[in-house]
N, C-alpha and C positions, 0 to 999 in steps of 0.2 A: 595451701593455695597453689603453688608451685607446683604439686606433684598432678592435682586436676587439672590445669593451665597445659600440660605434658598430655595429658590423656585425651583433652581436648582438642590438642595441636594434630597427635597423631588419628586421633576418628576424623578431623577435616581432610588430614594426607590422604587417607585412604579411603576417604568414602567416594560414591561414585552419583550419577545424578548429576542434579543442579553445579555439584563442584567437582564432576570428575577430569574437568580441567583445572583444578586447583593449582597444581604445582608450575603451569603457567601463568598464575596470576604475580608470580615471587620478581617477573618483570625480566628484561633479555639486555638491560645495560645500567652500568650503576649510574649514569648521565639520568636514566629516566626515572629509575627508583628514587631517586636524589630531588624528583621533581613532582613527588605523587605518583608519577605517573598517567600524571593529565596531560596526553601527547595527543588525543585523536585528532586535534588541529594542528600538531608542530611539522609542516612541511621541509624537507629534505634533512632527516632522520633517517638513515641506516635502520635502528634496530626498533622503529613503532611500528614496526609491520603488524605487532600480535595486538596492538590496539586499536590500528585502520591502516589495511595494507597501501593507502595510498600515500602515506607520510615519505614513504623510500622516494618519491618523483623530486628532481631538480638536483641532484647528484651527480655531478658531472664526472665523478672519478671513481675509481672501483674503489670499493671501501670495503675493508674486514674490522672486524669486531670481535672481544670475545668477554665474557662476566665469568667468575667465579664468585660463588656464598658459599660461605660456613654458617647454614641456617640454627642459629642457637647453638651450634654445640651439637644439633641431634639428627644434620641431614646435610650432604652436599648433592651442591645445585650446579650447573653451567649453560652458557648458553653460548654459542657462537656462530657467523654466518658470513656472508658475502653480498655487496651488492655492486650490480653490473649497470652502467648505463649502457641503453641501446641505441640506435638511429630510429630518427623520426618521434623526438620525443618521448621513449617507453624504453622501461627499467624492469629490471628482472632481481631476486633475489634467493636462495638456498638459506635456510638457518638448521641447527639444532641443538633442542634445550631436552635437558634428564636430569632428572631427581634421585639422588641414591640414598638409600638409607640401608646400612649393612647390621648383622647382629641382633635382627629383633629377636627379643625371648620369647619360648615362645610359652605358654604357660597353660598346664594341661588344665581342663575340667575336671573339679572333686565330685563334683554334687552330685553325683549319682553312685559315688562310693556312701554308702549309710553307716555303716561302725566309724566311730570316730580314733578307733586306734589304727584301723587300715587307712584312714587318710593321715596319720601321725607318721608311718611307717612310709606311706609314698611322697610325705615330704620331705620325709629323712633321707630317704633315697636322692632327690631333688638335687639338697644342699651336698649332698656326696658326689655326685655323680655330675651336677650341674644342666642348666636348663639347654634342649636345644635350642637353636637358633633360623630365621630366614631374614630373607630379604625385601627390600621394595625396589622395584626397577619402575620408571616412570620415561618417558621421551616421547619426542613432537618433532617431525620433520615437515617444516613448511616451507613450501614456493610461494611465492609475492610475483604478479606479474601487475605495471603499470602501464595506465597510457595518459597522459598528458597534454589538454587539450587548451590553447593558448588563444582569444579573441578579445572583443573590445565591445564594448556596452553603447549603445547611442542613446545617451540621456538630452537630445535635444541641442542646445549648443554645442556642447563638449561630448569626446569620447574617451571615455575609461578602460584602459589596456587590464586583464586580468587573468590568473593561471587556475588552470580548473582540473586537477589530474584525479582520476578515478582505475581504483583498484581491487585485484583479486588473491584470497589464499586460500592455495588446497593444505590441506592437512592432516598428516597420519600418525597416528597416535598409537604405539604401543606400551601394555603394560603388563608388568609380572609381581605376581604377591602371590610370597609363599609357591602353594605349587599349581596357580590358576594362573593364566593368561589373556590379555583379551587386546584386541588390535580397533580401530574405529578410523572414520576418516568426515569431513567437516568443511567445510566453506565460510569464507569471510567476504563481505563485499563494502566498501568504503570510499569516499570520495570529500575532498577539500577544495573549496571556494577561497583563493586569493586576491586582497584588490589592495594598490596601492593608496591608502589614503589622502597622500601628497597630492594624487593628481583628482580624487573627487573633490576635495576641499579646497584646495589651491593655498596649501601651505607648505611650503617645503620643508620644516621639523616633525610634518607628522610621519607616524612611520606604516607597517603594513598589518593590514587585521587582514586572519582567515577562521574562515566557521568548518568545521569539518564534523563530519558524520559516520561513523560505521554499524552495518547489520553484522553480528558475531556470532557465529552457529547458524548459520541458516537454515530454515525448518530444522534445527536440532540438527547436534554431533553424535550419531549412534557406535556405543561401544558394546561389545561382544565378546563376552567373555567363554571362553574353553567350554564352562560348565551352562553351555545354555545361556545365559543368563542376561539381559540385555540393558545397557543404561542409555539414558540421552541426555544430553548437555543440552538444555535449552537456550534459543535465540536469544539473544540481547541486543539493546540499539545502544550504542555510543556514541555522545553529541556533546559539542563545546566549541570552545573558540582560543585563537592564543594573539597575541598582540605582538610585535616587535619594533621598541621605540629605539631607534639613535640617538644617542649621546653623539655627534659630531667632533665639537672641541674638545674633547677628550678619545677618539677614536675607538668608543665602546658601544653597548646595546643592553636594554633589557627587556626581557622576554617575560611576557606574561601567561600564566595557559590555565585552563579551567574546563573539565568536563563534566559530567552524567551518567549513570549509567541506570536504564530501566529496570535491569534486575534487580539494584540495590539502591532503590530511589533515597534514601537515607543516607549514601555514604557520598558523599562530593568528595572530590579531589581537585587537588591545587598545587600549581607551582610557580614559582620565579628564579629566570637565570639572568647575572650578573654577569658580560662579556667583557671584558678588561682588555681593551688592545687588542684584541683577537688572541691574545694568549691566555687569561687565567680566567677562570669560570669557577663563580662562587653561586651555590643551588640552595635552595629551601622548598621544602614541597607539605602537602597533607594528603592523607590517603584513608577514610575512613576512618577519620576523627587521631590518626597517628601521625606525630610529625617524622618528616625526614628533613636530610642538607644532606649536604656534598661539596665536594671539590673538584677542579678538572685544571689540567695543564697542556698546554698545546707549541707545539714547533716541531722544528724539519729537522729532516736525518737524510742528508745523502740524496739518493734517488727518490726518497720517500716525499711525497709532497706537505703529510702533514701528519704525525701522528700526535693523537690525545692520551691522555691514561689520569682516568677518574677514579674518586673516591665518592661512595655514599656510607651513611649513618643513618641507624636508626633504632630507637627504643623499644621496648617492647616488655611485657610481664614474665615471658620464659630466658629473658636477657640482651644483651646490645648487641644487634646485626651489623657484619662488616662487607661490605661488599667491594670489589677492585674491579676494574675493567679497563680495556685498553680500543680505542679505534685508528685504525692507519689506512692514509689516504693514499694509494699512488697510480 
């Protein structure tokens, strides 16, 4: 079961099409994989730009990030980036995430040798000599540009203040397997609806709901490989919402978040984070019917205004994924 679970794993890596984004979907912080990675509504997120580039808005500090995976045992992953707050409400960000898998064997075709002592013989040679070898090279360099647009709702009596930032990502994609290459480039467009509940209900425990929405691929991410050969990552919509309730007399929050996604109407994702004082952060998440958790620890260093360094967890049939990540605010 184990060794098809592997064989499995690696025709998802490498296939192209519908998942030749795949090894972006492995997520760009262990905060968010800790969380499902139901972010398309978590506003002022550094690294949800690859799930709606508008989550980077309300950032007020430059922020670095970076994740390292050791995916099962059979692939390293990273991801890391930058994000800029601008004037006049608009945010900018740089990321990049790459897949390495070194060593694949590579294993010749028999079937068209017919005596079965000349394929005895080129095995034997095989186990003598040993198999060669290639690689997979996989990366994604995306900009995130934001704009941020701040007004107030007239419901008649009362007016309802509200944060509504909408966002773009260009994206270039190259890839190497074996001795083929192929480069592609892609667009994301996404935008979040935030509204203070305190002030439409006129209760001051309540806390803030946002609905957010992202288009991912837009008409299709077309990749291009060396040998002619063409794939396309089709559009997808991403919609959900995330809640963030105060805990006051305790000086905490918890975060609730839930999306969608059209391509994979079957697989929901879920998450909730536990804010402790604004220092520890305790995560649970679902992704496709697989749980995740996590941890996170937060405080200052010097000139640094804030740095975190997370931990996520998660199960799996080819064995336990570890992921570490760190963010720093200054």
């Amino acid at each position: 079961m184990r060794r098809a679970s592997v064989i499995l794993l690696f025709s998802f890596l490498f296939s192209t099409g519908k998942y030749g984004d795949s090894f972006l979907k492995i997520g760009t912080s262990a905060r968010d994989i800790g969380l499902g990675q139901a972010i398309v509504a978590d506003m002022g997120n550094a690294s949800g730009f690859n799930i709606c580039p508008a989550s980077i808005a309300s950032i007020n500090s430059r922020t670095f990030y970076f994740l390292i995976v050791d995916q099962y045992g059979l692939a390293e992953y990273y991801s890391g980036g930058m994000v800029m707050p601008l004037k006049n409400d608009q945010f900018a960000s740089l990321n990049i995430s790459g897949l390495m898998i070194d060593d694949i064997q590579l294993r010749p075709d028999l079937g068209y040798i017919g005596s079965y002592e000349q394929r005895r013989d080129v095995i034997r040679g095989l186990f003598e000599q040993g198999y060669s070898s290639f690689n997979d090279l996989e990366i994604a360099l995306t900009s995130t540009f934001v704009k941020m647009t701040k007004g107030t709702m007239n419901m008649g009596f009362n007016h309802y203040s509200y944060e509504m930032p909408f966002g773009i990502n260009t994206r270039l994609i190259k890839k190497k397997l074996y001795d083929k290459e192929a480069f592609g480039i892609g667009f994301d467009l996404g935008g979040i609806f935030s509204l203070e509940l305190a002030e439409l209900f006129s209760y001051n425990w309540l806390g803030k709901l946002a609905i957010g929405a992202s288009i991912n691929n837009v008409y299709g991410t077309h990749i291009i490989w060396s040998n002619d050969l063409k794939d396309v990552i089709p559009m997808q919509i991403i919609s959900g919402f995330s809640y963030e309730q105060p805990i006051q007399m305790l000086d905490s929050k918890v975060l609730f978040l839930s999306q969608k996604n059209d391509l994979y109407p079957n697989d929901s994702q879920f998450g909730i984070e536990f804010a402790i004082m604004k220092k520890l952060f305790v995560r649970i998440g679902n992704r496709a019917g697989i749980n995740q958790g996590g941890l996170g620890f937060s405080t200052k260093i010097m000139q640094i205004k804030d740095i975190r360094v997370d931990y996520s967890f998660g199960g799996h049939d080819l064995g336990n994924a570890h992921r570490l990540g760190f963010e720093l605010k200054f």
